[in-house]
C-alpha positions as CSV (number, residue, x, y, z in Angstrom):
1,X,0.0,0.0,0.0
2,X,1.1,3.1,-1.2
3,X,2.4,6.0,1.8
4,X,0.8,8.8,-0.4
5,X,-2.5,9.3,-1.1
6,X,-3.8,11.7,-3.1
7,X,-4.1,15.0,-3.4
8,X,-0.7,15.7,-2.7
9,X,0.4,19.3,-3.7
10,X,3.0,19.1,-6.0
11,X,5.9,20.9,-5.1
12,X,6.5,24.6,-7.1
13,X,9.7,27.0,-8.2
14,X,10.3,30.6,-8.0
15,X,11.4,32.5,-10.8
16,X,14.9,33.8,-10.9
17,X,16.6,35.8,-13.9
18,X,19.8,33.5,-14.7
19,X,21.1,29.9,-14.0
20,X,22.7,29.1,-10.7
21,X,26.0,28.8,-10.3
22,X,26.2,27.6,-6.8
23,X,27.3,23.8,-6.1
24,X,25.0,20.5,-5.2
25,X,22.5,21.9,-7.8
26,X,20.7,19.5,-10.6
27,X,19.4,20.9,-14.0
28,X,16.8,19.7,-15.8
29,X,14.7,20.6,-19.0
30,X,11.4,22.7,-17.7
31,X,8.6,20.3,-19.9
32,X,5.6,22.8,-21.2
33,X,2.5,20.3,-20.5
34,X,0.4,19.2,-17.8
35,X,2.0,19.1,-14.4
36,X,1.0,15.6,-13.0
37,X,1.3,13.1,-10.1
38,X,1.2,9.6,-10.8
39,X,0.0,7.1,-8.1
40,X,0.9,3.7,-9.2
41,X,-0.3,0.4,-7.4
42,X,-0.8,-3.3,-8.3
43,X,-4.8,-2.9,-9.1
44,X,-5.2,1.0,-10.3
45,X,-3.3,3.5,-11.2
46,X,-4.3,7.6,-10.5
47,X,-3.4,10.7,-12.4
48,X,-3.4,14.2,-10.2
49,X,-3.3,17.7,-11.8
50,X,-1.6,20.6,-10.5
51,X,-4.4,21.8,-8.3
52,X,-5.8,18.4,-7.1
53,X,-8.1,16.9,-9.5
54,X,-8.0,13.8,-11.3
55,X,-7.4,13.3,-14.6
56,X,-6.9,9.4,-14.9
57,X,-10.1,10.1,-17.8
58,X,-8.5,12.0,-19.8
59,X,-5.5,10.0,-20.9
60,X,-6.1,6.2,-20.8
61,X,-3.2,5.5,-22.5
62,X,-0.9,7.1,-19.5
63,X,-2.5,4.8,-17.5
64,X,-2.3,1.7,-19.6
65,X,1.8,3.0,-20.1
66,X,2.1,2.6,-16.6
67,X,0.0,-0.2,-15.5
68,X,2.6,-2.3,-18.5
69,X,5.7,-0.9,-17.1
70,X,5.7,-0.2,-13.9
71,X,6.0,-3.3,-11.1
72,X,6.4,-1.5,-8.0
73,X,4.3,1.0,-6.0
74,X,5.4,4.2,-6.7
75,X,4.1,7.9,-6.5
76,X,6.1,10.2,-9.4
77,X,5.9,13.8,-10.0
78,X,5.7,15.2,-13.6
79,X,4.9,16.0,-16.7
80,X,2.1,15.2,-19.3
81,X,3.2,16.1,-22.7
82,X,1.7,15.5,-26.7
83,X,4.5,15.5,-29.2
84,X,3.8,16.2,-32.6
85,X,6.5,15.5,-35.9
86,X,6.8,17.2,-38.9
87,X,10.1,17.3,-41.6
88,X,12.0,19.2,-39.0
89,X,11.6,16.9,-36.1
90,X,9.4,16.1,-33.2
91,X,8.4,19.4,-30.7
92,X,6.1,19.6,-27.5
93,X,2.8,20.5,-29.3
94,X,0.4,22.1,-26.9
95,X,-2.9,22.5,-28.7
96,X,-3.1,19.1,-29.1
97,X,-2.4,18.2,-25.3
98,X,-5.2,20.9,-24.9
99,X,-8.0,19.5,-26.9
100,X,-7.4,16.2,-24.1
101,X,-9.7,17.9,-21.4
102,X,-12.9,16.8,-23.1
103,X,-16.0,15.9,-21.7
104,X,-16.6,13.1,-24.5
105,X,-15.4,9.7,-23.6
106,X,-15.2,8.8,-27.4
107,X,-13.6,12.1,-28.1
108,X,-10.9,11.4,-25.8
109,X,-10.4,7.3,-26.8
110,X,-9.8,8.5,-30.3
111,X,-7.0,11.2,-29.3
112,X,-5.7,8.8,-27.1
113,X,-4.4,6.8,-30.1
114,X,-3.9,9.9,-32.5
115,X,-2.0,12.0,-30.7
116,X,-1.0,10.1,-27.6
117,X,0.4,11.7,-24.5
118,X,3.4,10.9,-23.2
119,X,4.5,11.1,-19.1
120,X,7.9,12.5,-18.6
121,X,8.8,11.6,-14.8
122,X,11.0,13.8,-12.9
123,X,11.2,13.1,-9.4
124,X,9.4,10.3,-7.1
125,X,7.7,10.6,-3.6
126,X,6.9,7.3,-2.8
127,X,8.6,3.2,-3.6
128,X,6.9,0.7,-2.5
129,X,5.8,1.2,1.0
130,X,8.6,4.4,1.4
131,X,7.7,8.0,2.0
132,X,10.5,9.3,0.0
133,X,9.5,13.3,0.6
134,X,11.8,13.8,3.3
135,X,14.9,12.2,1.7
136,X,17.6,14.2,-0.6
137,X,16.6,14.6,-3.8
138,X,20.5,12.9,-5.0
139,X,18.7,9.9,-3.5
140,X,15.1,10.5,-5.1
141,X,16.6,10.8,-8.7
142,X,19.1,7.6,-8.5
143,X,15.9,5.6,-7.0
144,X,13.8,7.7,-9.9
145,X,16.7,6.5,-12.5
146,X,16.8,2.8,-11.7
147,X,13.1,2.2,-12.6
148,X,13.8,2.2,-15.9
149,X,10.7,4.4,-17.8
150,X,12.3,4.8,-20.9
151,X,9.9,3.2,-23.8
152,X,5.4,3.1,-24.4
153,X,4.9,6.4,-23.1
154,X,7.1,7.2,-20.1
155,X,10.4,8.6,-19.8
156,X,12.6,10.2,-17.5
157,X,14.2,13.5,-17.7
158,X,17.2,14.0,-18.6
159,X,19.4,16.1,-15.9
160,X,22.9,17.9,-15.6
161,X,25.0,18.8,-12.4
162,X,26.5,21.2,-15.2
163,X,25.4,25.2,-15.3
164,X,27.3,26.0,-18.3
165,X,25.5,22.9,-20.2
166,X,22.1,23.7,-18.6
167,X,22.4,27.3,-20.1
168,X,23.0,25.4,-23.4
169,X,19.9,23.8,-23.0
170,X,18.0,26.6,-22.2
171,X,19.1,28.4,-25.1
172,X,18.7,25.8,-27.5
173,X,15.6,23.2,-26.4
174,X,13.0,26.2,-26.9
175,X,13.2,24.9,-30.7
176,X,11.7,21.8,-29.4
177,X,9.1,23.6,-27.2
178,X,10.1,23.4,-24.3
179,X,9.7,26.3,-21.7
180,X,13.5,26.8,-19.6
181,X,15.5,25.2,-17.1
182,X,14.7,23.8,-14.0
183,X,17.1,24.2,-10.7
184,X,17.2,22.0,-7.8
185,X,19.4,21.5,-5.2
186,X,20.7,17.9,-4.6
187,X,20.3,17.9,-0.6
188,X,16.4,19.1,-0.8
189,X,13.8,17.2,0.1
190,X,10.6,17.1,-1.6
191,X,8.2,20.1,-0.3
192,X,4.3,19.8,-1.7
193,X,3.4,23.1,-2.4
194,X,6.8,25.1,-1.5
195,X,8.3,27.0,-4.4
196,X,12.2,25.3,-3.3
197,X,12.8,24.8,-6.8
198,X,13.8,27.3,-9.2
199,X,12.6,27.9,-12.9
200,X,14.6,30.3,-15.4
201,X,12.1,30.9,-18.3
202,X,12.1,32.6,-21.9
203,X,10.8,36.1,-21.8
204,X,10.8,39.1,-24.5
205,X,8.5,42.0,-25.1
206,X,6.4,42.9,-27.9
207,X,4.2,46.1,-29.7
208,X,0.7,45.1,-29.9
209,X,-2.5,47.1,-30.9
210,X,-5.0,47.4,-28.1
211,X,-8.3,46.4,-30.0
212,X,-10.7,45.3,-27.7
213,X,-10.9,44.7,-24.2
214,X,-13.1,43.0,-21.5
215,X,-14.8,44.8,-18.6
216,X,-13.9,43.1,-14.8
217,X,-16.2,40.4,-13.3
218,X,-16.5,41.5,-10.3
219,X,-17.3,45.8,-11.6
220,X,-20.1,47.2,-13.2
221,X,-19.5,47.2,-16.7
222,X,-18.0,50.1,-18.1
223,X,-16.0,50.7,-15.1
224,X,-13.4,48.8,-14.5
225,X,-11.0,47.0,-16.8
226,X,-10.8,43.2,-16.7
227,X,-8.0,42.2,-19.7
228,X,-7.3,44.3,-23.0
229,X,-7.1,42.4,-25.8
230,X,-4.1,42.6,-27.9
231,X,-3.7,42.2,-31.8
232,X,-1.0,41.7,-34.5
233,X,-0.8,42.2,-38.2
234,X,0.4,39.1,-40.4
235,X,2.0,39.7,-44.1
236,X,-1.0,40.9,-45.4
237,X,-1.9,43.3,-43.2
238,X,-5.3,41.5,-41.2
239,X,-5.2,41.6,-37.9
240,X,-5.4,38.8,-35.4
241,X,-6.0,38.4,-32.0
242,X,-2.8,37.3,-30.2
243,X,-3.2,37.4,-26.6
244,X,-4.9,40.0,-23.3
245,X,-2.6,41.8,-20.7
246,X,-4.9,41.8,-17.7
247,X,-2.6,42.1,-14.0
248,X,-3.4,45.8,-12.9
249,X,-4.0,47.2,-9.5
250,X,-8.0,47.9,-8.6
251,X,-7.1,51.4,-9.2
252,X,-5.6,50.8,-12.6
253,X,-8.3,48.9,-13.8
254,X,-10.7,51.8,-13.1
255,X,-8.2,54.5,-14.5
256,X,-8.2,52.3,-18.0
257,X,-11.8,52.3,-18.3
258,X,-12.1,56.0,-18.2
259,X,-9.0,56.3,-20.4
260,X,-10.7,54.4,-23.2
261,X,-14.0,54.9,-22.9
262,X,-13.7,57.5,-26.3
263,X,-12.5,54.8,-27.7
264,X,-14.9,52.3,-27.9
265,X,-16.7,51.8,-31.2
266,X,-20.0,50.0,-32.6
267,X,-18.8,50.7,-36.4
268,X,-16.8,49.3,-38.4
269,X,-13.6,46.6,-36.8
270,X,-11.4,44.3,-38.0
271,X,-12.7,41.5,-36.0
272,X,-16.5,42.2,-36.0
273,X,-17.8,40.2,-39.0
274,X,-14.4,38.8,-40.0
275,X,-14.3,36.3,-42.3
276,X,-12.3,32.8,-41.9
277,X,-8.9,32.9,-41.6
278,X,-7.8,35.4,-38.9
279,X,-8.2,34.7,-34.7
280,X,-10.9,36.8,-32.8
281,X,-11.8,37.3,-30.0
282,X,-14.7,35.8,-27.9
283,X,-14.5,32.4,-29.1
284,X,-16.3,29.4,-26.9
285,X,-13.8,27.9,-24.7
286,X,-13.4,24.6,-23.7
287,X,-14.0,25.7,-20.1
288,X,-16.8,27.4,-21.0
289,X,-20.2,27.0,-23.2
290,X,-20.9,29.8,-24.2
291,X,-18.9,33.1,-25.9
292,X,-16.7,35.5,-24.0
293,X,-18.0,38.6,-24.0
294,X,-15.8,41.3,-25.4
295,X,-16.1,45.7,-26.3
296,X,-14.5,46.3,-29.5
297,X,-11.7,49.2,-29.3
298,X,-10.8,51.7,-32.2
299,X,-7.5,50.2,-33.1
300,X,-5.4,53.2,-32.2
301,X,-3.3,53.0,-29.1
302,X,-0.3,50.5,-29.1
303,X,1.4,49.1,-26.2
304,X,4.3,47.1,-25.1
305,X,4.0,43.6,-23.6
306,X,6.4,41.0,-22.1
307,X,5.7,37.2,-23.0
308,X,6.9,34.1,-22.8
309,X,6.7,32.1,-26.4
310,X,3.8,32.1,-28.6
311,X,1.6,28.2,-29.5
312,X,-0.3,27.6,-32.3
313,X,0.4,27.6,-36.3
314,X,0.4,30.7,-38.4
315,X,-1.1,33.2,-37.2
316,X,0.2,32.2,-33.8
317,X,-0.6,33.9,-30.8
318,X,0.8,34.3,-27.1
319,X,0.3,30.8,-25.0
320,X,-0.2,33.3,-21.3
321,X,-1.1,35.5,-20.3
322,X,1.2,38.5,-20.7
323,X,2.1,41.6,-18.6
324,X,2.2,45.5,-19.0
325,X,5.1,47.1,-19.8
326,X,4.1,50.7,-21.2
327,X,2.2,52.2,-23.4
328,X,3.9,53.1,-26.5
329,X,2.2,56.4,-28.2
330,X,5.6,56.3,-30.4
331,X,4.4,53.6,-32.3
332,X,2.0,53.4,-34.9
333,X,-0.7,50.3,-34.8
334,X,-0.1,49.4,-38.5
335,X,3.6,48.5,-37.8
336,X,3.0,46.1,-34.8
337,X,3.7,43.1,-36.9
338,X,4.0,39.3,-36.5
339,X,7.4,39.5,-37.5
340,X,9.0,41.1,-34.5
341,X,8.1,37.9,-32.5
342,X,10.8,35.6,-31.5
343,X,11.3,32.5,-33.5
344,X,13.7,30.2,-31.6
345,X,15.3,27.5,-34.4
346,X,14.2,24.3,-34.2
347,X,15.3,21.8,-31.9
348,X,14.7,17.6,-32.2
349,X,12.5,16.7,-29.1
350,X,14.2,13.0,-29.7
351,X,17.2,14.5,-28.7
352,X,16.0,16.2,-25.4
353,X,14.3,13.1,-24.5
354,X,17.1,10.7,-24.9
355,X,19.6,12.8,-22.6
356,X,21.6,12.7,-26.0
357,X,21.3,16.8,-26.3
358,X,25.0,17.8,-25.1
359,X,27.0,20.8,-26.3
360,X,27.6,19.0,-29.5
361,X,24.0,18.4,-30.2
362,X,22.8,21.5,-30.9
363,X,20.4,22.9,-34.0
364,X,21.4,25.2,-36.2
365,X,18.3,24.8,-38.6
């Protein structure tokens, strides 16, 4: 009998600007999926998300994958991943692990076998009848390491003791998809819910026209801002929606809705009445059945944004959401382009996921 049960929170980093350079740490790839908890045992097997719920449903495979492969007990922490291939290689494809949270059964059996997901394990709480969460995390890796998940949908991630490799990583694996580094110190134990580790993620900025927004839930509308919604212009010069910038202070939020209250519009817009081809705004989520509301804005003002990396083919648009930097009344909202988005080069996911990515194995295509 397992010493875990679930929900166990999963244990969290803190953002810092650089790698490490301090000794007894471990590096490892930071996977952009679904963070999950595997409980393992002779006669079921359980999936936990992030914030406690199950998701065993959702990816049948996974638990067939581990029900095969592993013969022990065990409780592992990590990631839930859909890779994709095209003539450049194999990349971490997010839309499809997205369209997994479905509330057909049928729906998700036949994406199980299209586009199955794949469990990348990288650390373990539990063996057998052992609470591993106080012990070192050295310990919890070489136990992690010796069960072998390589093959049928589970792997292990590959990890470096090595800063100047793990910045070689981070600057080359975003070609595959992935989101940064991972740093972890060798003595830790496991914490649920601490933020002990440490993440170094991809960040730039970017001009974007301010053509819409969405008033706050909890405000009357018209009085308080709840996200502005942001828009770039591809090659031939439409407009698509890329993304909303929503973290202001209560104050802010009422300061924006008097700022550009002039300029919202019932005439004419680029994305009221749009025909195919181009994202909009106020589609129906899969969280939600019905459309998200949204004001059209003039598309006049322009403003700067920081963001991670974008999902999605062309026209792509921002995969978070992303945060104020300044307005930019400099700028002019026909040159805030697609092309001034970062485009890391891309990077074989076969080679991440082997541990064969080294300083020699990086992409120059």
């Amino acid at each position: 009998m397992l010493p875990l049960e679930p929900p166990v929170d999963p244990m969290l980093a803190a953002p810092v600007r650089a790698v490490p350079r301090e000794p007894g740490m471990l590096f490892e790839p930071k996977w952009d999926g679904f963070r999950c908890l595997v409980f393992a045992e002779p006669d079921q097997v359980r999936l936990q998300s992030r914030t406690g719920r199950p998701l065993q449903r959702y990816f049948p495979e996974v638990l067939e994958a581990v029900a095969a492969q592993l013969d022990r007990p065990a409780v592992l922490d990590g990631e839930l991943v859909v890779i994709s291939s095209d003539e450049q290689g194999e990349r971490l494809d997010w839309d499809l692990l997205s369209e997994r949270i479905h509330p057909a059964d049928s729906r998700i059996r036949a994406l199980a076998e299209r586009t199955p997901a794949t469990f990348i394990a990288f650390d373990l709480l539990a063996l057998d009848d052992r609470d591993l969460t106080g012990a070192p995390l050295s310990e919890r890796r070489e136990l992690l390491a010796g069960l072998g998940l390589e093959r049928g949908g589970l792997r292990t991630t590959p990890v470096t003791d090595d800063p100047v490799l793990a910045e070689e990583w981070y600057r080359v694996f975003e070609g595959a998809g992935l989101d940064g580094i991972i740093a972890k110190r060798t003595t830790d134990p496991y914490a649920p819910g601490k933020r002990t580790m440490r993440k170094i993620k991809h960040s730039r900025t970017a001009d974007c026209v301010v053509a819409g927004l969405r008033w706050h839930a909890k405000a009357e509308p018209g009085t308080a801002i709840g996200s502005l919604l942001l828009g770039l212009h591809d090659e031939h010069d439409v407009l698509h929606h890329v993304g909303v910038v929503g973290a202001f202070t209560a104050a802010r939020r009422r300061e924006l809705a008097a700022e550009l209250a002039e300029l919202i519009t019932d005439g004419e817009h680029p994305w009221v009445g749009a025909p195919e081809g181009r994202r909009l705004p106020g589609s129906v989520s899969r969280w939600s059945s019905g459309e998200q509301s949204w004001v059209p804005l003039r598309p006049e003002r322009v403003v700067e944004v920081s963001y991670d990396h974008t999902e999605g083919g062309h026209p792509a648009r921002f995969r978070h959401t992303t945060q104020f930097v300044r307005w930019r009344p400099d700028r002019d909202p026909e040159s805030c382009r697609y092309d001034q988005l970062f485009e890391p080069a891309r990077y074989d996911l076969d080679a991440v996921l082997t541990g064969e990515a080294d300083r020699r194995g990086r992409s120059d295509r």
